[in-house]
N, C-alpha and C positions, 0 to 999 in steps of 0.2 A: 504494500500500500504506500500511496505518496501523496503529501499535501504539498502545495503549490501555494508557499506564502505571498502576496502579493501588496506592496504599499500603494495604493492609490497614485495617481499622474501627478503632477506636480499643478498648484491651483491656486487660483485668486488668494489675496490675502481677504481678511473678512472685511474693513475698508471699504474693499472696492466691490466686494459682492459677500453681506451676509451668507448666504450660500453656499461659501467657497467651489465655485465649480471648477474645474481643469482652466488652466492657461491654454495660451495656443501653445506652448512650449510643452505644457504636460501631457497635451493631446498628440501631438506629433512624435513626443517619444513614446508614449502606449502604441501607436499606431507601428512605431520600430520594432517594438518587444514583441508585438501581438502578428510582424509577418514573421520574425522570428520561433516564434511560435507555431505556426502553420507549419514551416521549413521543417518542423521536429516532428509533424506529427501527432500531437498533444492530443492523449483520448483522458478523458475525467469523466465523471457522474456529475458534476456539477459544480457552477461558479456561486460560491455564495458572496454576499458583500452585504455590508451596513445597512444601506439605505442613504446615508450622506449622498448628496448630490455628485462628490467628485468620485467617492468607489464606488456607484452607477455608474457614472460614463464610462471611468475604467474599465467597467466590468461588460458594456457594452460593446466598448472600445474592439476587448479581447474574444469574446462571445464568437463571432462568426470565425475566427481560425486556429478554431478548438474544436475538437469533434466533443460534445458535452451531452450526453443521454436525456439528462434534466433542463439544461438551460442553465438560468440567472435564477436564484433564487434571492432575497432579503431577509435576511436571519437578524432576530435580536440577537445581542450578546456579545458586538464584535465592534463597538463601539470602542475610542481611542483609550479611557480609564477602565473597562468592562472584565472582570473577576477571567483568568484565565483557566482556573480548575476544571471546568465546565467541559469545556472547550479538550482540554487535555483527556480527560474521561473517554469523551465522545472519537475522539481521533484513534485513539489507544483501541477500542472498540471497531474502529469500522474498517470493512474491507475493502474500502471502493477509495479510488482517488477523486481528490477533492481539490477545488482550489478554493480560494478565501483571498476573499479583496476587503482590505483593512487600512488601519491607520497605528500609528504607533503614539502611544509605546506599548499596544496591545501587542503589534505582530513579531517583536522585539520579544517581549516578554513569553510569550506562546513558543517561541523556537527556543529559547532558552529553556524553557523547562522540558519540554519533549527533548532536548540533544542534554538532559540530566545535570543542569546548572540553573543558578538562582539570578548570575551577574549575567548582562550582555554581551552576547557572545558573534552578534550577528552590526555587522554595521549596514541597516538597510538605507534605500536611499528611495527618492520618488520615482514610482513606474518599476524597481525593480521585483524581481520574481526568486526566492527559496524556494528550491523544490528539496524536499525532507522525506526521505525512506524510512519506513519502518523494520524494522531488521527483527528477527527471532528476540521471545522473550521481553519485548515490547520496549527495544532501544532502538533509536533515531539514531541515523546519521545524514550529514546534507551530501546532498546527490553534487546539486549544482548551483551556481545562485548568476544571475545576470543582469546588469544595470543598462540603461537604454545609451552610456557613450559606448559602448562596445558596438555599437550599433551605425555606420555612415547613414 
């Protein structure tokens, strides 16, 4: 099984839009990651994301070049302060890969604990993508991880 950590695109500050949706700059790199993404092949059961307006677009963004069984789904609980136990239980639990369009210091915190650490172990960045294996005995390890300047 493999979750597919995902930070949200890079987005307005609140300022300029309550809302914070994607920049042109956060949407152009989702748009990177996300043919990138296709190039690999990516099958999952489902994108889940917040509801926040900018991990929607995100999650829009990346939707068509993912082959995804489920879709887009909007999960409580994946909120930027939101308890990560939950979350850890449930992944520990399932058989299917998943991806999760989030914000941090939730997605920060969630990959540290599933890779069996309490401190930051991951330096995520906007638009990028962890992808986290589950291995025998229900230990993590990071497959891969990619940020959109990898990306011309």
């Amino acid at each position: 099984m493999k979750v597919y950590l995902v930070q949200h695109g890079q987005s307005v500050s609140e300022e300029v839009d309550p809302a914070r949706p994607l920049s042109e700059k956060g949407q152009k790199d989702m748009e990177k990651v996300a043919r990138f993404l296709k190039s690999v092949n990516l099958k999952i059961s489902v994108i889940l994301q917040s509801g926040k307006t900018r991990a929607t677009q995100t999650a829009e963004i990346l939707n068509p070049k993912v082959t995804s069984s489920e879709g887009i789904m909007k999960k409580q609980g994946l909120a930027p302060n939101d308890p990560i136990d939950p979350w850890v239980e449930e992944l520990n639990k399932s058989p299917d890969d998943v991806m999760i369009v989030g914000h941090l210091p939730f997605l920060s915190r969630l990959a540290s604990r599933l890779l069996g650490r309490e401190e930051e172990l991951i330096s995520f960045q906007p638009g990028g993508i962890v992808c986290l294996e589950k291995m025998e005995h229900l230990q993590w390890r990071i497959r891969w991880m990619v940020v959109p300047e990898l990306f011309s």
